[in-house]
C-alpha positions, 0 to 999 in steps of 0.5 A: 949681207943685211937688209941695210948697208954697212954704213947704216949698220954702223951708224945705227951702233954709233946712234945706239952707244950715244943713247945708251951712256946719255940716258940716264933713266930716260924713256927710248923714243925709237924711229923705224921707216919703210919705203910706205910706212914709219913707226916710232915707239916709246921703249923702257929699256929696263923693264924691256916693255913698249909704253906706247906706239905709233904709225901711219898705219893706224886707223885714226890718221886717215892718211892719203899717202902713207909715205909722205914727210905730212904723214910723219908730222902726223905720226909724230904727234900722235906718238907725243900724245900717246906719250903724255897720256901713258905719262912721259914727257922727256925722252932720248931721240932714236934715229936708228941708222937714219939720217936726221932728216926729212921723214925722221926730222918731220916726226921728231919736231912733231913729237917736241911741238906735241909735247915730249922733251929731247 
């Protein structure tokens, strides 16, 4: 069995089907959490490239706490801006096998307030 249960296993390939025929062309706003830390990254898919990544474990945020919904918030619009700096201003959201909430809604509505459209 994997690291995850068999219901994040087949949420996350529901999740990943939906974007996958909703695409059309958009860049991958892709969301990973661990018990301390969350990372979100922008994905070409065609070329198979990262444009630009994000986490608390960077050095600017200069976070307290790394597993906090605030330090989500932050890596959230520190993803937007890096985003618009590399010149992406829409995405598709993906949530992973996670639920939409708490940590991962913090990061998405932080992400749109900065910026990128999903």
């Amino acid at each position: 069995m994997s690291r995850f249960g068999d219901k994040f296993q087949k949420r996350a390939a529901r999740v990943r089907y939906r974007i996958s025929c909703a695409e059309r062309g958009r860049l991958r706003l892709s969301v990973f959490r661990s018990q301390r830390h969350i990372y979100a990254q922008v994905i070409d898919d065609k070329k198979a490239t990262t444009l630009c990544a994000a986490s608390t474990k960077d050095k600017g945020l200069d976070l307290k706490k790394t597993s906090t919904v605030q330090a989500a918030e932050s890596v959230g619009t520190l993803i937007a801006e890096r985003a618009r700096t590399a010149g992406v201003e829409k995405v598709v959201f993906d949530r992973g096998g996670y639920r939409y909430h708490g940590k991962v809604k913090a990061l998405a509505e932080a992400a749109r307030k900065g910026g990128l459209s999903f």
